[in-house]
Structure formats: C-alpha cells, structure tokens
C-alpha positions in Angstrom: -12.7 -10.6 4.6 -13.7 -7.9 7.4 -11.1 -5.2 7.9 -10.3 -4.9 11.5 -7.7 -2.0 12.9 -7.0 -3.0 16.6 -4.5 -1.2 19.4 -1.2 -2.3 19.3 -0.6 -5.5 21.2 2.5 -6.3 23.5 2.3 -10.0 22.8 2.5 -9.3 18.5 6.6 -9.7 19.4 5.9 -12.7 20.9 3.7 -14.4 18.8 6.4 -13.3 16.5 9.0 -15.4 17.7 6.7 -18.2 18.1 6.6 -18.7 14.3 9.8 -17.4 13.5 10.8 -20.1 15.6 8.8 -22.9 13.5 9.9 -21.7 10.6 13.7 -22.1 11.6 12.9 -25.9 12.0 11.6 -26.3 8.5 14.4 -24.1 6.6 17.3 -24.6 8.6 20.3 -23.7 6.5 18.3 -22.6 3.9 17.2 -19.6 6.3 19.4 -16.7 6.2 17.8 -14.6 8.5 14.2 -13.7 9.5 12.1 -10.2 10.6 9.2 -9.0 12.3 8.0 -6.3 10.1 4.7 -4.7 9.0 2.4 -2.6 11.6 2.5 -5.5 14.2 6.0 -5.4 14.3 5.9 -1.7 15.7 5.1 -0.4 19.4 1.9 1.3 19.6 0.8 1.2 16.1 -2.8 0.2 15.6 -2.9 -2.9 13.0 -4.6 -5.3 11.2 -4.1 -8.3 13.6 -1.8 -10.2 10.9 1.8 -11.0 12.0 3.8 -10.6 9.1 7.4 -11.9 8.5 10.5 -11.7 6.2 12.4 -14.2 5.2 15.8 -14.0 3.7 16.9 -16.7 1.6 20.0 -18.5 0.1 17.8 -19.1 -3.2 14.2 -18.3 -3.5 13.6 -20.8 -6.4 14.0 -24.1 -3.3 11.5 -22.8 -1.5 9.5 -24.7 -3.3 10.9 -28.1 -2.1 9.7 -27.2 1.6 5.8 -26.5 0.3 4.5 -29.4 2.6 6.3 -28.5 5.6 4.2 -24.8 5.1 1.3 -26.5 4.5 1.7 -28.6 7.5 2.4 -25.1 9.6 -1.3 -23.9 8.3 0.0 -21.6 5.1 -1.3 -21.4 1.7 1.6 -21.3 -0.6 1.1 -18.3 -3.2 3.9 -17.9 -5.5 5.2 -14.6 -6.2 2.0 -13.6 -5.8 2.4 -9.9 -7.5 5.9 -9.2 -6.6 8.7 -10.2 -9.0 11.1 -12.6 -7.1 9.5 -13.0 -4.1 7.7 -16.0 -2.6 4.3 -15.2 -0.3 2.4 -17.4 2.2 -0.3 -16.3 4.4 -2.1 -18.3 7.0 -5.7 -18.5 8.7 -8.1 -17.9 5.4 -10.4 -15.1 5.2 -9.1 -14.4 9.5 -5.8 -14.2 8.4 -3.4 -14.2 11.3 0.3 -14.5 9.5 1.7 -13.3 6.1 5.5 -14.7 5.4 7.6 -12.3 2.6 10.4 -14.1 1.2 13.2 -13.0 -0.6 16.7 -14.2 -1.8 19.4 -12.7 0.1 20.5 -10.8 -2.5 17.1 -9.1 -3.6 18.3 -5.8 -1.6 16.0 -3.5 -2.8 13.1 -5.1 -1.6 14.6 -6.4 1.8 15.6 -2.6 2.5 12.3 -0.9 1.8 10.7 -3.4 4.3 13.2 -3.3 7.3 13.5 1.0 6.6 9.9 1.4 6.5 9.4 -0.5 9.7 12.5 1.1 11.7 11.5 4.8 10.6 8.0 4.1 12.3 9.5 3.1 15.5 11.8 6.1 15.8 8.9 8.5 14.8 5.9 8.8 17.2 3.7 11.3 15.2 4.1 9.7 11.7 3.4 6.2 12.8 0.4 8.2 14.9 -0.7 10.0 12.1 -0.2 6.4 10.5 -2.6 4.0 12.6 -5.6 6.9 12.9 -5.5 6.8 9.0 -5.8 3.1 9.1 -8.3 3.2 11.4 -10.6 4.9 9.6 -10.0 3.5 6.5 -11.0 0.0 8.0 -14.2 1.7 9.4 -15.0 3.1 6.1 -14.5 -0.1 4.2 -15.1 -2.6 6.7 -15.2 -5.3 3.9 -13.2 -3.6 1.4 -10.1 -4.4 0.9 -9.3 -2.9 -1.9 -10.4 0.3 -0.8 -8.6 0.1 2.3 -5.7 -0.4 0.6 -6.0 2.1 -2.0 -6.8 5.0 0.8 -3.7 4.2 2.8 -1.4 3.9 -0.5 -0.4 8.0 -1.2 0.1 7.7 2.8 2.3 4.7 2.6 4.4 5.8 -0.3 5.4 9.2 1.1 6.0 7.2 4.8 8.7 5.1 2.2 10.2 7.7 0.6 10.8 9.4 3.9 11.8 6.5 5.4 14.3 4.7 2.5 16.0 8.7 3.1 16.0 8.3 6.7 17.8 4.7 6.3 20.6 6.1 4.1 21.3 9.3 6.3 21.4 7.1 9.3 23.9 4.1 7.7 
C-alpha cells in the first residue's frame, strides 16, 4: 500500500455525505447517528485520501446481520479489528478510499476521543498545521510503510488527544 499525504480537498464533505447517505439506507433504525471524522473531515488539513466515518449504534453485536448489504457497498467486513467493541470496514483494497468506525451508542469513551480530536483540529490552525507537515513527511519517508508512518505520527497524535479530550471538557 503506497502512503500518499495530499492538500485538503473541498469535496472530502461531500463525498462524505455521499456515503453517509448509503449507509442510512442499509441501517435505517439501527443507525443512531453518523460522523465525518479523521484528517479528511477537517478544513485544510493535508490527508491520506481515505474518508473515514463513525457510526453510532443501538447494538454493535447486529451489525453483523447487515454484512451483505456492506459487501454490496464495496467494504470488507473486519471485525473489531484491534479495538475492543468496535466493528471496522474499509473499502477500495490496497487504494483505500473509505474506513467506517462503529461503535454502540453507549461506548462513550471511544465516540468522544474521535469527535474531540477532530473538533480541536478545526478550531486550531497551527496544531492541525504543525499536524499535516508532520504527516507529510512521514508519508515521504515511508512511502510504503505503513507501519512506520504510523509509528512516527503516534507521540504527535497522542499529545494532539490529550490536548484535545482537555479542550472538549473545558468547552462542554
């Protein structure tokens, strides 16, 4: 899989909606509520080109009854996939284009460091900056690496969370 950081692109909202909007058809009442989040889902924040979506749930364990209907959308179906209690698809193989997060509605700790994390990056210009130039040389220093990638951005990332989790509670 090659590691590509790219501007920020005005139709990532968009192309959002797009899917958010599928996915509504297949889950229906199951579907709590859904979110843009990750690096495409902030203005002017260079990104991996992957649109990546929460899901909140009324219970995570049906999810599994509406496997076929992903499929059918173009996602592989990946379990937890690393994260205790949630369910992960992503879509478009090794030029991924979509990742899907999804959590039961009551799984707050995990729904809150996603929706803080991106909302902090919008209301702060020089981190999410500071952010995207890291990002963008990481990818050109491990253009097929993604494990490299990741762990080079990961000390960033975590003090971006803490700072942003703190930033979500002061501003409640």
């Amino acid at each position: 899989m090659n590691i590509t950081v790219v501007a920020y692109d005005p139709n990532w909202p968009e192309v959002y909606l797009q899917e958010e909007h599928a996915i509504q058809s297949i889950l229906r009442d199951e579907l709590v509520n859904s979110f843009h989040i990750g690096s495409t889902s902030v203005p002017n924040l260079q990104a991996k080109p992957i649109i990546d979506i929460l899901l909140v749930v009324n219970d995570i364990n049906k999810l599994v009854d509406y496997t076929a209907h992903f499929e059918e959308l173009g996602y592989e179906v990946m379990g937890e996939f690393g994260i205790a209690g949630r369910r992960y698809f992503r879509k478009g193989g090794d030029e991924r284009t979509h990742q899907i997060h999804a959590f039961q509605y009551d799984h707050i700790q995990e729904i809150e460091r996603h929706l803080a994390f991106r909302d902090y990056l919008r209301q702060n210009p020089d981190i999410c900056k500071a952010y995207g130039e890291l990002k963008s040389k990481l990818a050109e220093h491990y253009p097929t690496d993604i494990d490299g990638y990741s762990v080079g951005k990961d000390d960033f990332v975590k003090k971006i969370e803490k700072g942003a989790l703190k930033w979500h509670w002061h501003h409640r």
